[in-house]
C-alpha positions in Angstrom: -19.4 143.8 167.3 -18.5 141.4 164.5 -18.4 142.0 160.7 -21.2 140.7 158.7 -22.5 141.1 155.1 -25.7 141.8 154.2 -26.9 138.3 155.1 -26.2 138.1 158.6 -23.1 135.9 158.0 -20.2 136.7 159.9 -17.4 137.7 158.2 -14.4 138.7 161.0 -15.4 138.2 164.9 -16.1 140.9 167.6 -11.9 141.2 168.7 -10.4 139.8 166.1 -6.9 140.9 164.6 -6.7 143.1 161.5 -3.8 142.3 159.8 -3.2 143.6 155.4 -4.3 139.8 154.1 -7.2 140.3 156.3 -8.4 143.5 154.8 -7.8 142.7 151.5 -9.9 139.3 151.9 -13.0 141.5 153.5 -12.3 143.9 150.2 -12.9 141.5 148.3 -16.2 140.0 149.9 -17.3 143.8 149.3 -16.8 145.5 152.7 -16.3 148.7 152.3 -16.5 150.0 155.7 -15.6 148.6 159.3 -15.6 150.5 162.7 -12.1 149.7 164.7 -12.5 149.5 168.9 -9.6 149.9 171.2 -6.2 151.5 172.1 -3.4 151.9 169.4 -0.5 150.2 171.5 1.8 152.4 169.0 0.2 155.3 170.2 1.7 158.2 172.6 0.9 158.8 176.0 -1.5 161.6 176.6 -0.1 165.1 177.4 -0.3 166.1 181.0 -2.7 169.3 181.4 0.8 171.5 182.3 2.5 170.1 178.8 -1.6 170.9 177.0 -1.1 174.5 178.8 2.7 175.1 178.0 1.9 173.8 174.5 -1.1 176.7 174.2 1.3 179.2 175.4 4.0 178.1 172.9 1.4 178.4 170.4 0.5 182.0 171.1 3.8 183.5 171.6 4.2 186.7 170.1 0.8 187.2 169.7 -0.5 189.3 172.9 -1.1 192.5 171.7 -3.5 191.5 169.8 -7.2 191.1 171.4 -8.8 188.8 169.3 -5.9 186.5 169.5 -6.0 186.8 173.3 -9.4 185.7 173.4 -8.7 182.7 170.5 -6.0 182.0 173.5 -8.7 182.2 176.6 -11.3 179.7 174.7 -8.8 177.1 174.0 -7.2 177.2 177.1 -10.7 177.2 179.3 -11.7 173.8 176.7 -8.8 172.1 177.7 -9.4 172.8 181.5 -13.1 171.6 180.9 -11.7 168.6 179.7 -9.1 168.2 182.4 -12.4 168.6 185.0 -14.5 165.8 183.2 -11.6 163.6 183.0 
């Protein structure tokens, strides 16, 4: 979706490149609020479900004994498996 004021006009086109001169040009024609779409190329590669799991367990180490962490432990680790199943 492109940017537009509050006449319609188009300010930045659907796919355009963001770039520092371009957000301080849009600051300064009062946008105050835009809504980025796509994947950060800088970003890391998702965590397999075993590193997710081995990273719960890590997490909970030395912790055990103690019930209501167990269960803390049991919730995350079933919400990552639901995740892993709707994936």
């Amino acid at each position: 979706m492109p940017v537009m004021n509050d006449r319609g006009m188009v300010i930045l086109p659907k796919g355009a490149k963001i770039s520092t001169p371009l957000i301080d040009r849009m600051m300064r024609m009062g946008v105050v609020e835009v809504t980025l779409v796509g994947d950060d190329p800088n970003a890391p590669p998702p965590k397999t479900t075993d590193e997710l799991l081995e990273e719960l367990d890590a997490r909970f180490e030395g912790v055990e004994g103690k019930a209501f962490m167990k269960e803390i432990k049991r919730i995350a680790r079933e919400h990552i498996m639901e995740k892993v199943a709707k994936s």
